[in-house]
MOPAC internal coordinates of N, CA, C and O (Angstrom, degrees):
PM7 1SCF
backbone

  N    0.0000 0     0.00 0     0.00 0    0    0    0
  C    1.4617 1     0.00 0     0.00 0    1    0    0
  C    1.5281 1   108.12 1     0.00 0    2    1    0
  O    1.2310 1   120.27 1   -43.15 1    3    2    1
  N    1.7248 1   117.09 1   136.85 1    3    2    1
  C    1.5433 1   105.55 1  -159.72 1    5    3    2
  C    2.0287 1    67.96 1  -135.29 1    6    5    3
  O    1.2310 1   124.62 1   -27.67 1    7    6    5
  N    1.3054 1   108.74 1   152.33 1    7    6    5
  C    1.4106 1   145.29 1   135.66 1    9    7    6
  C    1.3992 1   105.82 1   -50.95 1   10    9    7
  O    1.2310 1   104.88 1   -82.49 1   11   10    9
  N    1.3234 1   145.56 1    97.51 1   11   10    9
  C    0.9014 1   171.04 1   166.43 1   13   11   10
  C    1.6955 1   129.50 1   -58.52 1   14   13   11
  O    1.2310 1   128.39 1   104.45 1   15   14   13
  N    1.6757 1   101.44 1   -75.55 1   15   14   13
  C    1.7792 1   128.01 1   168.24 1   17   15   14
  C    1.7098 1    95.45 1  -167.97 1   18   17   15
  O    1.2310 1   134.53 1   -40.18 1   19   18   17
  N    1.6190 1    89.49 1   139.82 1   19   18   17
  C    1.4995 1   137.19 1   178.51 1   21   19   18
  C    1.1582 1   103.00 1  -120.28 1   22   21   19
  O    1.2310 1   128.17 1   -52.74 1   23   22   21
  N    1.7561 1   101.87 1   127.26 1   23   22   21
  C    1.6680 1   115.84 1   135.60 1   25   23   22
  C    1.1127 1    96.12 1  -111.06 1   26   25   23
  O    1.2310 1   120.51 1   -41.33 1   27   26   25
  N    1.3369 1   116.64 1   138.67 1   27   26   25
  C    1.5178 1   119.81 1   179.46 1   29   27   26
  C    1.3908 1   104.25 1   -86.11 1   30   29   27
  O    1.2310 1   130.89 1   -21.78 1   31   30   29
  N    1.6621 1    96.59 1   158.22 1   31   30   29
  C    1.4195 1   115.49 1   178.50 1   33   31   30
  C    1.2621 1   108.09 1    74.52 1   34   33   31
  O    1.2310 1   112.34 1  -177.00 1   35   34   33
  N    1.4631 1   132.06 1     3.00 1   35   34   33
  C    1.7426 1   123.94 1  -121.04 1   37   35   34
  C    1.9664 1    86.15 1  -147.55 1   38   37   35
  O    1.2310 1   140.04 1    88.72 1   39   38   37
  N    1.6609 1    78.73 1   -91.28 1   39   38   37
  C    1.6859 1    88.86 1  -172.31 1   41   39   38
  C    1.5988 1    91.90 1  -141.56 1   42   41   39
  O    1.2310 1   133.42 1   -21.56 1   43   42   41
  N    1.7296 1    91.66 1   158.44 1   43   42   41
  C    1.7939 1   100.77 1   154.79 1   45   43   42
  C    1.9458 1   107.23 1  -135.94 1   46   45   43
  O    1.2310 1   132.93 1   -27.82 1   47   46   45
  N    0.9460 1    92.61 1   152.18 1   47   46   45
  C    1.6314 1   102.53 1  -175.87 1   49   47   46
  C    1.4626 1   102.94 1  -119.16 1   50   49   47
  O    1.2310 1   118.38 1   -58.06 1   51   50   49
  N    1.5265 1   120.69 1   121.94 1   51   50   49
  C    1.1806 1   131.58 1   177.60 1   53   51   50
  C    1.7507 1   125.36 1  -125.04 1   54   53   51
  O    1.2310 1   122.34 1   -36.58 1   55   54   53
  N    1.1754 1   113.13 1   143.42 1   55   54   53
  C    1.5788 1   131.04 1  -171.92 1   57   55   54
  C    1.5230 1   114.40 1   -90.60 1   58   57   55
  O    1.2310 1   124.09 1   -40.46 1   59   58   57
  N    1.0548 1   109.75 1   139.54 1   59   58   57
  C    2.0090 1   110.60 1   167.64 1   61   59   58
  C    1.5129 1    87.01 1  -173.95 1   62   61   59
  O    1.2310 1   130.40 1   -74.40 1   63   62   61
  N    1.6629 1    97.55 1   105.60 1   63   62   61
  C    1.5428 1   102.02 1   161.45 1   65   63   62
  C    1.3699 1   122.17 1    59.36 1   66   65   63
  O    1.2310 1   112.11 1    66.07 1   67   66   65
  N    1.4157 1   132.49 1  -113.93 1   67   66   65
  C    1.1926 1   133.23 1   170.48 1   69   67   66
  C    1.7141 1   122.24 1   -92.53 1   70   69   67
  O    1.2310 1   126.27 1   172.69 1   71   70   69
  N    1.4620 1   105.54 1    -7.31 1   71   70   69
  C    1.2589 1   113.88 1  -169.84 1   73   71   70
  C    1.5101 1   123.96 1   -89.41 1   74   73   71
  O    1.2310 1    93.13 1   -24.20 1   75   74   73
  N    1.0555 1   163.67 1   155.80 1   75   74   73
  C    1.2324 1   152.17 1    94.90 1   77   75   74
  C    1.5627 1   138.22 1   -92.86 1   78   77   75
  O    1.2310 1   129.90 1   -37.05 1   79   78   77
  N    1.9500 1    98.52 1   142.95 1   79   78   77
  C    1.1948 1    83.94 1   178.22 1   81   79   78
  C    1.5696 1   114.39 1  -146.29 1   82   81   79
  O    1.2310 1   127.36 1    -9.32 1   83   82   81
  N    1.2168 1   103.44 1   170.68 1   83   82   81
  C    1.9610 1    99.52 1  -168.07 1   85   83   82
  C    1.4973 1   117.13 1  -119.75 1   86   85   83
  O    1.2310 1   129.41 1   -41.48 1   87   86   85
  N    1.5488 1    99.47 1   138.52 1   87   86   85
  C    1.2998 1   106.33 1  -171.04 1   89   87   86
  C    1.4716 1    95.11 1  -102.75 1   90   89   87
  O    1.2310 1   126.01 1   -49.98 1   91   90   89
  N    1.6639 1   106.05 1   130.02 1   91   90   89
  C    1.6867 1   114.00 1   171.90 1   93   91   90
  C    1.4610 1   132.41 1  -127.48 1   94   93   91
  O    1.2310 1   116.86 1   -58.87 1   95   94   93
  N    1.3315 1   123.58 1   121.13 1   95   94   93
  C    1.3088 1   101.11 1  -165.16 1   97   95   94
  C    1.5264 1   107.88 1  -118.20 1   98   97   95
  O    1.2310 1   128.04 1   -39.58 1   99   98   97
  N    1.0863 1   102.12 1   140.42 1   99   98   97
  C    2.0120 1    90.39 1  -157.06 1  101   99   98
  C    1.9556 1    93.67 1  -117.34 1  102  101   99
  O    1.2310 1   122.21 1   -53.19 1  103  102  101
  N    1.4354 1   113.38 1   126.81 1  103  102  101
  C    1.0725 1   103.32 1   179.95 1  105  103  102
  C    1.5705 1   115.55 1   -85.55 1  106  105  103
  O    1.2310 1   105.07 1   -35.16 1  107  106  105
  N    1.3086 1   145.23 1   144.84 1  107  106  105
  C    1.5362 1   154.42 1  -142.47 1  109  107  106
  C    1.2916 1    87.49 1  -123.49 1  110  109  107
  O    1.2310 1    93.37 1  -178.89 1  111  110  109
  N    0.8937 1   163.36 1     1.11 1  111  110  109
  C    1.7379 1   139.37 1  -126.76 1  113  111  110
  C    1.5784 1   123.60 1    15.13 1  114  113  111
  O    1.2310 1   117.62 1   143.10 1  115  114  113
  N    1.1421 1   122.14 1   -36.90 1  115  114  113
  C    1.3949 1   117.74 1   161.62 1  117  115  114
  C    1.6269 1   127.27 1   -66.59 1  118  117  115
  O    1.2310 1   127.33 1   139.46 1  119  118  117
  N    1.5189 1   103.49 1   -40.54 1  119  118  117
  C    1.5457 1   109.76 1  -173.43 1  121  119  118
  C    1.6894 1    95.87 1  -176.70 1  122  121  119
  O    1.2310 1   133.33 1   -47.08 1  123  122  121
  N    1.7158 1    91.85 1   132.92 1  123  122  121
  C    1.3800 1   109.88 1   174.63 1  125  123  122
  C    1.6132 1   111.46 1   -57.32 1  126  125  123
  O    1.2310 1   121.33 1   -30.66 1  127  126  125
  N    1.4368 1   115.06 1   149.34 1  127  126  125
  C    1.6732 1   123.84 1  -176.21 1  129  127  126
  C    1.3584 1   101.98 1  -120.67 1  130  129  127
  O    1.2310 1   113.14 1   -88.07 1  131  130  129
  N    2.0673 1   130.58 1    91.93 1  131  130  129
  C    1.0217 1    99.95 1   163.57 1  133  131  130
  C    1.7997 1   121.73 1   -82.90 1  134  133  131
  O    1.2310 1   134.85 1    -1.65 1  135  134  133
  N    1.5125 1    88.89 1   178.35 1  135  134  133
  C    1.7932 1    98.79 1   176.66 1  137  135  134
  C    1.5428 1   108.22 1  -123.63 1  138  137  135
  O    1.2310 1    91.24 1     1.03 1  139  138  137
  N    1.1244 1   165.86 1  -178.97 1  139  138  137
  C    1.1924 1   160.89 1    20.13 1  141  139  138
  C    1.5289 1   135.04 1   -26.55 1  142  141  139
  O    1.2310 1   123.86 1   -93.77 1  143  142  141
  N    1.1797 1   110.21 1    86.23 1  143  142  141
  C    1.3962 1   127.48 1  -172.95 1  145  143  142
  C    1.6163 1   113.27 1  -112.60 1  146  145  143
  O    1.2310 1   121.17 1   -22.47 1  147  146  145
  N    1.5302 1   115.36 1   157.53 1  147  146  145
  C    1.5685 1   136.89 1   172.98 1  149  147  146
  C    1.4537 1    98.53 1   -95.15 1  150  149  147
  O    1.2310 1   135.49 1   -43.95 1  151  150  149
  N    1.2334 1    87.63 1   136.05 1  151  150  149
  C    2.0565 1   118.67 1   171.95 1  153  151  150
  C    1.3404 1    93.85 1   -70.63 1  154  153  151
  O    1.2310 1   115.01 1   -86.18 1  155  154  153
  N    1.0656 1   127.06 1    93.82 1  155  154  153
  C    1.7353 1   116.19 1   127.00 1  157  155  154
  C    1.6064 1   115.97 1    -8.97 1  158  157  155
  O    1.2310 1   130.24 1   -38.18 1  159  158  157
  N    1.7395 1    97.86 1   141.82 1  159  158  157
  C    1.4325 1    94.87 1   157.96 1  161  159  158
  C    1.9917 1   146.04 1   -34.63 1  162  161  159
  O    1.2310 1   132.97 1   132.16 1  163  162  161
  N    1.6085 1    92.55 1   -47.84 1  163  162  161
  C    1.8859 1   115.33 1   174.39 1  165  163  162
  C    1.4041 1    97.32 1   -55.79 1  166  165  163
  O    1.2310 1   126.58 1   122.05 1  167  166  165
  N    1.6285 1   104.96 1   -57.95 1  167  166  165
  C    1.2811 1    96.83 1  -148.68 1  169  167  166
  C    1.8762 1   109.88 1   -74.80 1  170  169  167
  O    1.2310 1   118.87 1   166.52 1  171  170  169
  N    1.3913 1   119.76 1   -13.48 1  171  170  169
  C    0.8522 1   139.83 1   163.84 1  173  171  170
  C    2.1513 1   120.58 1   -43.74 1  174  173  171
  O    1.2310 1   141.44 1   124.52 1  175  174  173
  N    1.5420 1    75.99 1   -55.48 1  175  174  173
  C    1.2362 1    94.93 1   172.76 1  177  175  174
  C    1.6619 1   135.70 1   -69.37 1  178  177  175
  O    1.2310 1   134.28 1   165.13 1  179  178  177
  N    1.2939 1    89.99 1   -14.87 1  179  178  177
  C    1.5072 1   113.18 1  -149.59 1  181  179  178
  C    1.7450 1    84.29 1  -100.60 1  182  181  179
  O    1.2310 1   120.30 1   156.39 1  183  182  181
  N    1.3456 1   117.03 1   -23.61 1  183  182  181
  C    1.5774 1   128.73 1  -171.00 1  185  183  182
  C    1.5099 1   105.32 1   -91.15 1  186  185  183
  O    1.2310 1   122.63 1   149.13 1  187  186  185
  N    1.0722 1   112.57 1   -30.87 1  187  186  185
  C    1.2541 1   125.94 1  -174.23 1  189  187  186
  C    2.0144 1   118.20 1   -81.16 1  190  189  187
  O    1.2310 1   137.04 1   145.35 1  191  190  189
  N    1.3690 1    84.60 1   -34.65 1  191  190  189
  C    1.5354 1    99.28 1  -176.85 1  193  191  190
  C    2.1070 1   103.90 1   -93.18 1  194  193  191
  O    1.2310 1   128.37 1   127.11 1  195  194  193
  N    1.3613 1   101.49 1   -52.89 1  195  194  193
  C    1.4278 1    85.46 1  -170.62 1  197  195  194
  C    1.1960 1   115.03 1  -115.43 1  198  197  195
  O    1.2310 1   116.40 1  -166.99 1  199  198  197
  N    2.1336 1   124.45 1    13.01 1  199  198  197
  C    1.0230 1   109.47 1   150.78 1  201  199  198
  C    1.5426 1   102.13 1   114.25 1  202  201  199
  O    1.2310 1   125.71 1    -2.16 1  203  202  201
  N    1.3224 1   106.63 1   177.84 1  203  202  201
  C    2.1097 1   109.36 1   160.48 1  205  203  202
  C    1.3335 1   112.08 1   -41.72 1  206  205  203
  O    1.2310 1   115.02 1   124.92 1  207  206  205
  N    1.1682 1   127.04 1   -55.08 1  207  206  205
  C    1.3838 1   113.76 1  -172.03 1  209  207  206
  C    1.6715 1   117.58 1   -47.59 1  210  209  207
  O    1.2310 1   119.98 1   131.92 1  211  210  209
  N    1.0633 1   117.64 1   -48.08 1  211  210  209
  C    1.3316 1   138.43 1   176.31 1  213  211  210
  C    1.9258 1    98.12 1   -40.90 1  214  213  211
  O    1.2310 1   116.68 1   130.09 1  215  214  213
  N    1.1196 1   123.91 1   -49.91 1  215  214  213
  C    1.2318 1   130.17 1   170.76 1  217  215  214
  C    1.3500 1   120.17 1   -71.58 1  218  217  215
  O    1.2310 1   122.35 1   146.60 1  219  218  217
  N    1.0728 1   113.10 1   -33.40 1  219  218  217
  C    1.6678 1   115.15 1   177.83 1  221  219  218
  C    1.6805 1   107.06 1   -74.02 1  222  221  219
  O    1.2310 1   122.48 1   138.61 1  223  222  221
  N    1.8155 1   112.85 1   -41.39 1  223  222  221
  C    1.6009 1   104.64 1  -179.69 1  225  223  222
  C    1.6072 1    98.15 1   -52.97 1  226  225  223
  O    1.2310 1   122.98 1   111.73 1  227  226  225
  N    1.8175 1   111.90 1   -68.27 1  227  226  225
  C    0.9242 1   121.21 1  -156.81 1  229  227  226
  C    2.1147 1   118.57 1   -37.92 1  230  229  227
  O    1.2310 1   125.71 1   125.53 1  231  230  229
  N    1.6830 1   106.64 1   -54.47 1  231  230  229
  C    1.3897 1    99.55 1   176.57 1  233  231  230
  C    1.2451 1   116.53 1   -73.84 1  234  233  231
  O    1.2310 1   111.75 1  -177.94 1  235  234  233
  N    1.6230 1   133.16 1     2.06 1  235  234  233
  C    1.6876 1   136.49 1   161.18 1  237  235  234
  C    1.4858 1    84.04 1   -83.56 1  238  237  235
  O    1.2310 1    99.66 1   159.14 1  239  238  237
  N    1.1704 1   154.33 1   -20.86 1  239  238  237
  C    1.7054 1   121.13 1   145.98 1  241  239  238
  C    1.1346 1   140.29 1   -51.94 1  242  241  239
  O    1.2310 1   129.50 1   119.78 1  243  242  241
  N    1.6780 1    99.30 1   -60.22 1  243  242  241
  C    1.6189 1   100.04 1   153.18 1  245  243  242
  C    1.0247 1   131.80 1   -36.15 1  246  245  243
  O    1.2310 1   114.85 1   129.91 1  247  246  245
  N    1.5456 1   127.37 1   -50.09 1  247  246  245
  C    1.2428 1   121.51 1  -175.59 1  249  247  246
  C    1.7683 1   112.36 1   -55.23 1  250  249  247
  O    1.2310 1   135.48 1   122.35 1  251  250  249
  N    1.6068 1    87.64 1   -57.65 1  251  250  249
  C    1.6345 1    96.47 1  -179.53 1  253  251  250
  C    1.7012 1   110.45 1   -36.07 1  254  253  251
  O    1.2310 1   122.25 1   118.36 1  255  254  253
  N    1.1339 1   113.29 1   -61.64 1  255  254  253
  C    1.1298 1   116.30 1  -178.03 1  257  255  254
  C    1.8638 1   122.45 1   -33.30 1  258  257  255
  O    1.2310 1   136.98 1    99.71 1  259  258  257
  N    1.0663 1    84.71 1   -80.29 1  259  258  257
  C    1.6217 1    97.54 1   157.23 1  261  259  258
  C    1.2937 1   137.15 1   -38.63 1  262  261  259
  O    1.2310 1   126.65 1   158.54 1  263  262  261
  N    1.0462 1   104.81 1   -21.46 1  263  262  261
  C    1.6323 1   122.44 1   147.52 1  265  263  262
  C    1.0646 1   130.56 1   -45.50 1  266  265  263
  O    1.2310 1   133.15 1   114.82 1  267  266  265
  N    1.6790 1    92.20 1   -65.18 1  267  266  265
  C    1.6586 1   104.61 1  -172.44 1  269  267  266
  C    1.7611 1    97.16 1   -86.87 1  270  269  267
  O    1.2310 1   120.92 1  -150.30 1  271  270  269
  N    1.1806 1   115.84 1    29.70 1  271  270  269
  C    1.5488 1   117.90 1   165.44 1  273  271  270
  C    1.6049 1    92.21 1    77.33 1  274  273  271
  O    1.2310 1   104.37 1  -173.44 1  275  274  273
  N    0.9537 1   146.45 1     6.56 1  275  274  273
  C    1.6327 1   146.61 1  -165.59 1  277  275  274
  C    1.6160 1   103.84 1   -89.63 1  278  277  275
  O    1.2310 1   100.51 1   -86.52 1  279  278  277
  N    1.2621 1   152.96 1    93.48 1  279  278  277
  C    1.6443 1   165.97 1   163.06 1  281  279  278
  C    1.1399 1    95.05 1   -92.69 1  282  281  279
  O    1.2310 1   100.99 1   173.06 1  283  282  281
  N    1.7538 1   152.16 1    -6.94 1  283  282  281
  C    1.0801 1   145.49 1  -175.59 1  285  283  282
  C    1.9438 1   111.48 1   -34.31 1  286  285  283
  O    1.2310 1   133.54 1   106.48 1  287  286  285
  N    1.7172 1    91.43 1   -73.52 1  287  286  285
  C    1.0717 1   110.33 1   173.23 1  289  287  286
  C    1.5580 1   132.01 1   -54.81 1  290  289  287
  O    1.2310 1   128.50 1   160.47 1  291  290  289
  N    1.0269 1   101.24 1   -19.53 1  291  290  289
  C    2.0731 1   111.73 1  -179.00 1  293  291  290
  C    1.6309 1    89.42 1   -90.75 1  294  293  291
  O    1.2310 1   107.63 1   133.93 1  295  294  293
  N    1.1521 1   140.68 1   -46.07 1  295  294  293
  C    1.3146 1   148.89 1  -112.85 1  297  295  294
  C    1.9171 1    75.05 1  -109.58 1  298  297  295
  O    1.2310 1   116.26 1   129.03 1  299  298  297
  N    1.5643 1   124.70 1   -50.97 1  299  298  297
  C    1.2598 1   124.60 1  -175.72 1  301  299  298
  C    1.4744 1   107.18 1   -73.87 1  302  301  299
  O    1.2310 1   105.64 1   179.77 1  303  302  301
  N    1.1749 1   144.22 1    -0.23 1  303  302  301
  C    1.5285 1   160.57 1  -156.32 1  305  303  302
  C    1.2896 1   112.08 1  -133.12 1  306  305  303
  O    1.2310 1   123.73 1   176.08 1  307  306  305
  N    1.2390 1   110.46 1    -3.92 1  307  306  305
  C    1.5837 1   108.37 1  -177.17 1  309  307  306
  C    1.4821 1   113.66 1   -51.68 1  310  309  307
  O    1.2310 1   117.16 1   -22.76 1  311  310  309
  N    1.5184 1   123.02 1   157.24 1  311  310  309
  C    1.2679 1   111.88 1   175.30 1  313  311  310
  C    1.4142 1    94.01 1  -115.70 1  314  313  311
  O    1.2310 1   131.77 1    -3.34 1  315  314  313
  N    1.2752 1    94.87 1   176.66 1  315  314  313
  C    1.9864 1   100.36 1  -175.28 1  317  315  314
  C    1.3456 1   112.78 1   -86.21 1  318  317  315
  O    1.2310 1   129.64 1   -12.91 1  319  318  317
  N    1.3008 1    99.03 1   167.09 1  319  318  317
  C    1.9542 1    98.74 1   168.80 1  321  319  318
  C    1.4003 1   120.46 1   -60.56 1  322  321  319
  O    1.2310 1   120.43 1   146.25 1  323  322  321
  N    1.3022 1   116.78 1   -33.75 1  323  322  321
  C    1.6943 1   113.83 1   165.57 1  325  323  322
  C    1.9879 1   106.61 1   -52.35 1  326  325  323
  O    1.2310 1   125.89 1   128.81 1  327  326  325
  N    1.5830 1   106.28 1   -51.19 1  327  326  325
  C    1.2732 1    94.67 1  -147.32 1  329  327  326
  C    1.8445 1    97.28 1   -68.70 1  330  329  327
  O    1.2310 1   129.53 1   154.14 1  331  330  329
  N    1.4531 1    99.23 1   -25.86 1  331  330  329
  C    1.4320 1   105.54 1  -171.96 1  333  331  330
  C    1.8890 1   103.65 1   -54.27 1  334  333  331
  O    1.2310 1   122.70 1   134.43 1  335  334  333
  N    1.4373 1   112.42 1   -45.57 1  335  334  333
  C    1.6205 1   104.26 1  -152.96 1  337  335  334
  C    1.8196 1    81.87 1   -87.50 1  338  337  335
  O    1.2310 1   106.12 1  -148.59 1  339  338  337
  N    1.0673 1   143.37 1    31.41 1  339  338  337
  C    1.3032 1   147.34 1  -179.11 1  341  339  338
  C    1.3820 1   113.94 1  -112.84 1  342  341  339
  O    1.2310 1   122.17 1   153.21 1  343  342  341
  N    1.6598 1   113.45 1   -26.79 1  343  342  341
  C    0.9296 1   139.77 1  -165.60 1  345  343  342
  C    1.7633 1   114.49 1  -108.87 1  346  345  343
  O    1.2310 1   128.33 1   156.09 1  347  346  345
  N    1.4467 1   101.56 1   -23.91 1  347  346  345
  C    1.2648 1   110.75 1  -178.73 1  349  347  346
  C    1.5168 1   106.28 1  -101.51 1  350  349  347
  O    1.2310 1   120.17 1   149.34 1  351  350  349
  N    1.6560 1   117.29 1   -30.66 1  351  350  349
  C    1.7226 1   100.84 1   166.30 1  353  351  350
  C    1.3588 1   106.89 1   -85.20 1  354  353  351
  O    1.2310 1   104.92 1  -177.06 1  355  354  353
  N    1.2131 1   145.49 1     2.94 1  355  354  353
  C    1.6160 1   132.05 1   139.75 1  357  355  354
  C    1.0229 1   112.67 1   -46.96 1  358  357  355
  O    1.2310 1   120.07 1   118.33 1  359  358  357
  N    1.1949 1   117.47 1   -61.67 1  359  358  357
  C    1.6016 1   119.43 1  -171.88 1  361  359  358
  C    1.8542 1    98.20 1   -55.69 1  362  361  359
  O    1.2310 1   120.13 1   118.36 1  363  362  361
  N    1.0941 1   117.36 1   -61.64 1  363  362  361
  C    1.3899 1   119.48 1  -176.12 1  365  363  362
  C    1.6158 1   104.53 1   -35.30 1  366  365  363
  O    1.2310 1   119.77 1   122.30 1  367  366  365
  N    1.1996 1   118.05 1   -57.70 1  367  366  365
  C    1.3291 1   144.46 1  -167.73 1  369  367  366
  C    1.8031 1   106.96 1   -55.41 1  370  369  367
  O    1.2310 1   116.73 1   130.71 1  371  370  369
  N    1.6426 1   123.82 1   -49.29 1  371  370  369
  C    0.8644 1   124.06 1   173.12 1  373  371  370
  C    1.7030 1   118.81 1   -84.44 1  374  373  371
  O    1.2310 1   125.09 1   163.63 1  375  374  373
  N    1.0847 1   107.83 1   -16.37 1  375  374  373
  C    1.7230 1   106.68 1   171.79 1  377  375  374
  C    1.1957 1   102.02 1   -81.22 1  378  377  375
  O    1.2310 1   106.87 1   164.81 1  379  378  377
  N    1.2900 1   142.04 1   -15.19 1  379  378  377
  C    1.4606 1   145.18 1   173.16 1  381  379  378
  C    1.2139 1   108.33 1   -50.60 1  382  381  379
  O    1.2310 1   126.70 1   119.09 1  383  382  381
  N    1.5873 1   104.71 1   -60.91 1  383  382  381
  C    1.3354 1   126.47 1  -177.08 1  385  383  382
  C    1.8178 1   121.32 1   -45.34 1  386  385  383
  O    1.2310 1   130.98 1   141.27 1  387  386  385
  N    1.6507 1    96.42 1   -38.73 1  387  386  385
  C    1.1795 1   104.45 1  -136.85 1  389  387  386
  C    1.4539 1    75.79 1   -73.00 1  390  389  387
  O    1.2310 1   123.79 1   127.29 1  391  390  389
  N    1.7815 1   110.34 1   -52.71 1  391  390  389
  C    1.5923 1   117.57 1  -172.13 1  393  391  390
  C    1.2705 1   115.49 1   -41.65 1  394  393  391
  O    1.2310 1   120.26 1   138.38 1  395  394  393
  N    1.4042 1   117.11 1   -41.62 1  395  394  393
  C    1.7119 1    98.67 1  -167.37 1  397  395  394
  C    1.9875 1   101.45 1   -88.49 1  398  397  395
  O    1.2310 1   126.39 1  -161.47 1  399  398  397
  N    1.1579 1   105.32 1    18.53 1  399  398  397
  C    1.7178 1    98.32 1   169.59 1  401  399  398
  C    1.2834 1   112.75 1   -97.97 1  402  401  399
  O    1.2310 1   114.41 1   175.97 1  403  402  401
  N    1.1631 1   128.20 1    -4.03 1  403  402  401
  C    1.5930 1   143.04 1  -172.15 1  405  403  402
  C    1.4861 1   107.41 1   -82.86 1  406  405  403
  O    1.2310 1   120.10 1   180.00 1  407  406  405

């Protein structure tokens, strides 16, 4: 599992093989909502063809969503506890990085 693209504070988009998946954290004003979810095929595609942007519309959906109280869609995308702690020592793995370049 590789760290891929970051907006911080925001989202991270991550790689393993054929998979991807995105970490989102949507602030509520009361309390942050994270997500860890799997890319669908489209959206897969949609990353592949036009890039970050494609990720930036897509989690300004999520958010939207979540707005209107709607988790339907994150909630069907969930990733598992494997993929999650797979996803979280990447992340570990690339802040490592980042620190000893400073």
């Amino acid at each position: 599992m590789n760290l891929i693209e970051i907006e911080p504070h925001f989202w991270e988009l991550y790689h393993n093989g054929t998979e991807y998946y995105l970490s989102l954290a949507v602030d509520l004003s009361s309390v942050v909502s994270c997500w860890d979810i799997v890319l669908t095929q489209p959206e897969i595609i949609d990353y592949q063809t036009i890039g970050r942007d494609s990720i930036v519309i897509l989690a300004n959906q999520y958010v939207a969503q979540l707005y209107r109280g709607d988790a339907t869609r994150l909630e069907q995308q969930a990733a598992s506890d494997s993929q999650k702690l797979a996803m979280l020592t990447a992340f570990k793995t690339w802040q490592a990085q980042q620190d000893s370049s400073i």
